[in-house]
N, C-alpha and C positions, 0 to 999 in steps of 0.2 A: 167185847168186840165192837158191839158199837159207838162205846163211848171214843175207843181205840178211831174209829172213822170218825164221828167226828171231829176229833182232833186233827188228823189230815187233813180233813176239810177245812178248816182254821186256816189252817197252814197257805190255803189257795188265794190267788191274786184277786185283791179287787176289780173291777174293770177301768180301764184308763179314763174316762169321764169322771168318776167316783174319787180317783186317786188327783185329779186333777183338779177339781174342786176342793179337796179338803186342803192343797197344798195352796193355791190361789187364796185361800180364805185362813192359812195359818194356822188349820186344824192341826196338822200336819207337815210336818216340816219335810221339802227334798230329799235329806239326806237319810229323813226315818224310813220313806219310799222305798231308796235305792237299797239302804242296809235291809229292810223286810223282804226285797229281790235277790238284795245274794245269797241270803239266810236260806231264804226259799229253794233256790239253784243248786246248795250245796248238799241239801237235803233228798230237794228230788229228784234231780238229774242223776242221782248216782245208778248206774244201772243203766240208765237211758240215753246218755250220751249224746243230747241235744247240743249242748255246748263245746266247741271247740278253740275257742279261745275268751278267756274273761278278763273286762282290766276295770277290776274294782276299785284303784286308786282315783283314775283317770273318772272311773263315774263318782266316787264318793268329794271329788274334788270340784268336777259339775253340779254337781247337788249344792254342796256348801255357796257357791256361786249363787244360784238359783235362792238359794237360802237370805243371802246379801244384799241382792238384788231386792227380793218382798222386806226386809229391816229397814230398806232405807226408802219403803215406798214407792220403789219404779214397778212399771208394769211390766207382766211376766208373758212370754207365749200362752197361748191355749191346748198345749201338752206339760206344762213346767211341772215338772216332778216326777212326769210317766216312766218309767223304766221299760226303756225298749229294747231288742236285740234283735240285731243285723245280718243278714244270709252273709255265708262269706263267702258268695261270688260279688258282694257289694263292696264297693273300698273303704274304710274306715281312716279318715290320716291319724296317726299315730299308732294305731291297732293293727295289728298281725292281720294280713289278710292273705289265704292262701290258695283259695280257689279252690280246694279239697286236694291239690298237686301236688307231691313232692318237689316239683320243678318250681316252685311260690311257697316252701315250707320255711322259709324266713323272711317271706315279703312286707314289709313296712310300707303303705302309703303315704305319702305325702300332702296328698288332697281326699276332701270327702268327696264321693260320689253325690251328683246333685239330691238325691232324697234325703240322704244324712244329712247334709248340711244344712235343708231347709226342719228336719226334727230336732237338728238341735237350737236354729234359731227360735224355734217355737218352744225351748224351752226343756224337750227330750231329755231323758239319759241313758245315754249309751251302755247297754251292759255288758255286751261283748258279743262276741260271733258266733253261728250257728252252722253245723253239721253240713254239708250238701255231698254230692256228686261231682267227683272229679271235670272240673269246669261247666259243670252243668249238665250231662251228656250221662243221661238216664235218670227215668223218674223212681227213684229208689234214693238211700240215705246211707248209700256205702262208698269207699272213698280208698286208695293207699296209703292215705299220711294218719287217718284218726279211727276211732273205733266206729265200729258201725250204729246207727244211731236208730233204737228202738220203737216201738209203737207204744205209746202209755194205757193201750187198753188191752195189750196182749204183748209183751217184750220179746216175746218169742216170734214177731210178724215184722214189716218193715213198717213205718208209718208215710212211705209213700216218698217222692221227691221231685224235683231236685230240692226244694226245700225245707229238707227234713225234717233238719234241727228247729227251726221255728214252728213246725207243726207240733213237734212234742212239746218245745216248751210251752204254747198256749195250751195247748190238748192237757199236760200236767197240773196247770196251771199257777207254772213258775213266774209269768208274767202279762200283761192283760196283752203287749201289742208286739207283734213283730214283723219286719220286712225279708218279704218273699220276692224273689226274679220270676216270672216265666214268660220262658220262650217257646213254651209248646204245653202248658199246665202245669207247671212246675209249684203254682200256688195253689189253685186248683186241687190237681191229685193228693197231692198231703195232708189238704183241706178234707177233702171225703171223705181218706182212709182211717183221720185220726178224729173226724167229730167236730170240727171246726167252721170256720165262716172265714174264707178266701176270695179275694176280688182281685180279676184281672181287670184295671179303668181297659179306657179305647186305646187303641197305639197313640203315642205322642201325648198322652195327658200327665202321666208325669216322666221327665224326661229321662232320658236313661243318658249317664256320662259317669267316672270314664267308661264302665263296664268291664270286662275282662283281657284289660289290659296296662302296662306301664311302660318306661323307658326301655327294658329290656326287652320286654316283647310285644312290639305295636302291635294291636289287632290279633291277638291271638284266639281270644272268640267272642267276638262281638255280635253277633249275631243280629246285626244292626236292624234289619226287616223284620224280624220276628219278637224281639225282644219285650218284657212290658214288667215294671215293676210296681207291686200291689200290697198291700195292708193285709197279715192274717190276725185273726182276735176270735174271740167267744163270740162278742155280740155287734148285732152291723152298727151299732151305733157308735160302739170303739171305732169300727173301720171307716164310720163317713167323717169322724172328727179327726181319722190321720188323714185321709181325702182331702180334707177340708185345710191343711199346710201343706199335704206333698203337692199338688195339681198345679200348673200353671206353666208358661213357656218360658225355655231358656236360651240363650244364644249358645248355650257348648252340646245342648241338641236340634241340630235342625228341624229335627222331625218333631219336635215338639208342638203341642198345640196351643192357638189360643187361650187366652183364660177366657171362662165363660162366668156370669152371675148365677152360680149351680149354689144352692142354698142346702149343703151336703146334711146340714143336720135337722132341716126338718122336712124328714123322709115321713109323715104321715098328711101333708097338705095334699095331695092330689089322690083322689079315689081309684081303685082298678075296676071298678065295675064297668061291665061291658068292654072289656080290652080281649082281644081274640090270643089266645095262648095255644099253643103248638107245642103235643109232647110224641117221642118217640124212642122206642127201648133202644131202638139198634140202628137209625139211621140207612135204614135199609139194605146195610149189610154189615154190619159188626156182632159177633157171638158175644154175647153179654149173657153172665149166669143168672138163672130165671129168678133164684128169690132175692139179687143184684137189681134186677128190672122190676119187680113187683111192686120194694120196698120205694125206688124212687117213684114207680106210677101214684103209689099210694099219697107219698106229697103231693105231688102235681094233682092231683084231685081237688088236692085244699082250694085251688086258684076258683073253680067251680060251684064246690062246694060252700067255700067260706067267703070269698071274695069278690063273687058275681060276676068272674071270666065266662067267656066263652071258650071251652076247653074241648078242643081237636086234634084228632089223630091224626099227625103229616110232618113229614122230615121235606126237607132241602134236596135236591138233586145234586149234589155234590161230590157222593162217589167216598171211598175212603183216600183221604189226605194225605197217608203216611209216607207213599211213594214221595210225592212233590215236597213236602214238608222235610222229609230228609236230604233233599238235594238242596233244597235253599239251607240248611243249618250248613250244610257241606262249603254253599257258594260264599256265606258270610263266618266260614271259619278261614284264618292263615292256617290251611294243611303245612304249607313249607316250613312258616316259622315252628311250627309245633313240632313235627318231625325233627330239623335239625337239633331243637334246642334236648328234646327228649334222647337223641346219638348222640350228643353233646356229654351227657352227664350218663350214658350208659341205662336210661331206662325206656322199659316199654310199659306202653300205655297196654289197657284190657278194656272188653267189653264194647258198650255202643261205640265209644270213642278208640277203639283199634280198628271197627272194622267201617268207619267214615273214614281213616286217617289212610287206611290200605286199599280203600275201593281206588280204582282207575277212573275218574270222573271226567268226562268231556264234556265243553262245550255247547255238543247238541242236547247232555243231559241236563246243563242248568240254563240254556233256553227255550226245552221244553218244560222244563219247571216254573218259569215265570209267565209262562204263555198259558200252563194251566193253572198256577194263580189268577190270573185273569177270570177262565171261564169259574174258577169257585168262587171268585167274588162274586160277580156276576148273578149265579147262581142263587146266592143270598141275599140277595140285594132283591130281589125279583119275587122270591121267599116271604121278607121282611118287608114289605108290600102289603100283604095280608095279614104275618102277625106280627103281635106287638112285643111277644118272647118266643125262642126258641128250648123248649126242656127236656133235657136229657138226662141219661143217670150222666155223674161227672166221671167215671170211669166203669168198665165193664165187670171186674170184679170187687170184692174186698179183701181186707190186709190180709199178705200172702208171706211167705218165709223170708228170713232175713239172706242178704248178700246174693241173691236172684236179679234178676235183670227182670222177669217178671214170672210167670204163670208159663207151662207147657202143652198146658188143654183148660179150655172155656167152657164151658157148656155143654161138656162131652166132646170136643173138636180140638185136633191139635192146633195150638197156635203158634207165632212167635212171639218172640222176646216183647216186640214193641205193640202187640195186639191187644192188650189190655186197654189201652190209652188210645182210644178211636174215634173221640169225641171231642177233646181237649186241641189241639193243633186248628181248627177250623175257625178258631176266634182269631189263631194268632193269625191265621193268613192274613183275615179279612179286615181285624186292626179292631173288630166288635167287642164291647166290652160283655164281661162274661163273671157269673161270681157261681161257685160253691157253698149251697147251704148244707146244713145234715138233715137228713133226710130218717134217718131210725135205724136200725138194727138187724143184720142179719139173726139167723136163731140161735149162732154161737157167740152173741152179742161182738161181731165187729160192725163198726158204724160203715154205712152207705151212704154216700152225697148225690143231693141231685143238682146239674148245674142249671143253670137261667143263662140264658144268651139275649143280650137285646138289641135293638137297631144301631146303626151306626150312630155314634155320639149320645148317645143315652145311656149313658152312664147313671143317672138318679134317676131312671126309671127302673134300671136293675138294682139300684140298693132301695127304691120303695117296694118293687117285689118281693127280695130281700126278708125286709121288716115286715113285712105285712103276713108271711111266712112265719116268721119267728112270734111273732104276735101270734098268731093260728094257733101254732104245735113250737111253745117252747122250747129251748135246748139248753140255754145257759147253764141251769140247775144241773145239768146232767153231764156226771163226770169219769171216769176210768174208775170202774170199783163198782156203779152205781145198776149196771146193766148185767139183770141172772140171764144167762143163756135158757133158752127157752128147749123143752122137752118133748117132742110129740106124743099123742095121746097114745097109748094102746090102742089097735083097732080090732 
């Protein structure tokens, strides 16, 4: 048996620095990369259904490229070889992209969406697409056009979403990097649920175009105010050297930001000692399962204990978000286009997204929405004054059954559907950059995330806390297989 495991373990991704090095140095050729990613893919995804569309000609034909490119001595990006894969609420040109819709179940792109395009100038390869949520609209990994896409530490649980499929495959470890969308945690939660390391940057750091939408259906859910797309991987240093090619301003997103001289990969120059840190289980009103809120207290310690924080007990005056939060996904979705085109072809949508599509929305409900964005920014803003992170667990529970929308009782209390997830939405409002680390184990070993929120535009100060985290309490090493569920004593 054991020899049986570690041959699995063999089997597991390098991390994309490691992969990117030996291919820049000819250790390693591109194409040996991408073939040991699909080998990997075919192997472990079976069961888990993280992939939903692969186009291994298109990466092995990348690779050879990349391969050409180092023979003839030009220089290569700073990913050249990495084998990544792409959410498919992301556009891929050439690549099947379907938004998880039967209404986009033979969607071809045309153009990359700006992140793709800048992974493959640096060198990327593209392996194919990953599982989501029907346009994004529910943090789970279920869809009607593909299979529902599993948890790699319990198959029988969801691994969270909207970005499912990219949670498993790095959580599997089919391969070291993958890009996640959220517009309300969508990187974030999947990040917790499966063990992982997800960062939401600030709004507008790297740009989001075209989004969910093409010629057929302008704007169909753009969800332009909220949106943010982020690096999932094992370890933060995967994710500051995708950082370190996605980041920067573009003219096909307005909302883009400056480029800043952010020095993504060396996340250990600046000390935390004496940084005032702020944790809180519930935010003063969310049911969060107790050994859910333990396990992330129990990180949040490290920042104190290891790292020479000041570590206080104090949430935001904020209020729970999910009312407002749902009215702005409402105000930057096309309802009409959506509806017609869905009567069009004879189908009905389910779930988050039938009963956003069916609500009667007015007016005074999405300019009280933006009126109380306002006071939550506000709010944090005033917050973030005092400290210099905000930490919470990243979601209220852990991995819960497959094709649920979510959990029916917290803590003993009945909830709704979207009550799990009370914590997450509060970066998207404010545009604050926010990452998920793993935090450890409940006692039937599913993994717990705890998130880090940091001040506006500080972004490398949330992936030094980040590292300095993972430095503390390890996680790389620690894989689906590796965690015994834990037994209570006799008493």
């Amino acid at each position: 048996m054991a020899e049986a495991a570690a041959d699995k373990r063999d089997m597991r991704s390098p991390d994309a620095l490691t992969i990117a090095r030996l291919v820049a140095s000819r250790q390693m050729s591109a194409r040996e990369a991408t073939a040991d990613a699909l080998a990997r893919i075919e192997t472990l995804d079976a069961g888990l259904f993280a992939f939903c569309t692969l186009a291994p000609s298109e990466a092995l034909a990348d690779a050879d490229a990349i391969d050409a490119r180092l023979a003839r001595g030009e220089r290569v990006g700073p990913l050249a070889g990495v084998p990544v894969a792409v959410k498919d609420l992301i556009s891929t040109r050439g690549i099947r992209t379907t938004f998880g819709s039967p209404l986009y179940a033979d969607h071809v792109p045309k153009e990359d969406d700006v992140a793709v395009e800048r992974l493959r100038r640096a060198g990327a390869i593209i392996i194919g697409k990953t599982n989501t949520s029907e346009f994004g609209y529910g943090a789970v990994g279920h869809n009607p056009l593909f299979k529902t896409t599993r948890n790699p530490w319990n198959r029988a649980r969801t691994p969270g979403g909207s970005s499912a499929g990219s949670a498993a495959a790095i959580a599997s470890g089919m391969l070291p990097l993958a890009l996640g969308s959220d517009g309300g945690g969508s990187v974030r939660i999947p990040a917790a649920l499966s063990g992982i390391f997800g960062v939401k940057p600030s709004w507008g750091r790297i740009p989001v175009y075209p989004g969910c939408r093409d010629e057929r259906m302008p704007g169909a859910s753009g969800w332009e105010s909220l949106e943010h797309i982020g690096p999932m991987t094992r370890t933060v240093a995967d994710a500051a050297l995708a950082l370190s090619v996605l980041c920067g301003p573009s003219p096909k997103d307005r909302h883009s930001a400056p480029l800043e001289p952010i020095d993504w990969r060396n996340l250990s120059s600046a000390p935390l000692k004496g940084l005032r840190v702020a944790f809180t289980p519930d935010c003063g009103f969310a049911a969060v399962e107790p050994e859910v809120a333990a396990v992330a207290e129990d990180l949040a310690r490290v920042f104190a204990a290891d790292l020479g924080c000041r570590l206080e007990s104090a949430a935001p005056q904020t209020g729970d978000t999910q009312p407002v939060f749902e009215a702005l996904v409402a105000l930057d979705t096309d309802r009409k286009g959506l509806s017609a085109a869905a009567l069009k072809q004879g189908y009905a949508f389910r779930g988050q997204l039938s009963r956003l599509l069916n609500r009667e929305w007015t007016a005074v409900d999405f300019t009280g929405a933006i009126l109380e964005r306002k006071r939550i920014a506000n709010a944090m803003s005033r917050f973030m004054e005092t400290y210099d992170f905000l930490l919470t667990p990243t979601v209220s529970v852990a991995a819960f059954g497959l094709d649920m929308e979510g959990p029916d009782r917290i803590a003993g209390r009945d909830a709704a559907s979207s009550a799990w997830t009370p914590f997450s939405a509060l970066a998207n409002l404010t545009g604050q950059p926010a990452a998920s680390v793993p935090a450890g184990f409940t006692r039937d070993g599913r993994p717990v995330g705890l998130q880090i929120v940091g001040r506006h535009l500080d972004d490398i100060g949330v992936m030094r806390a980040a590292a300095a985290l993972e430095a503390a309490r390890p996680w790389r090493d620690i894989w689906p297989g590796d965690v015994v569920p834990r037994v209570d004593e006799p008493r």
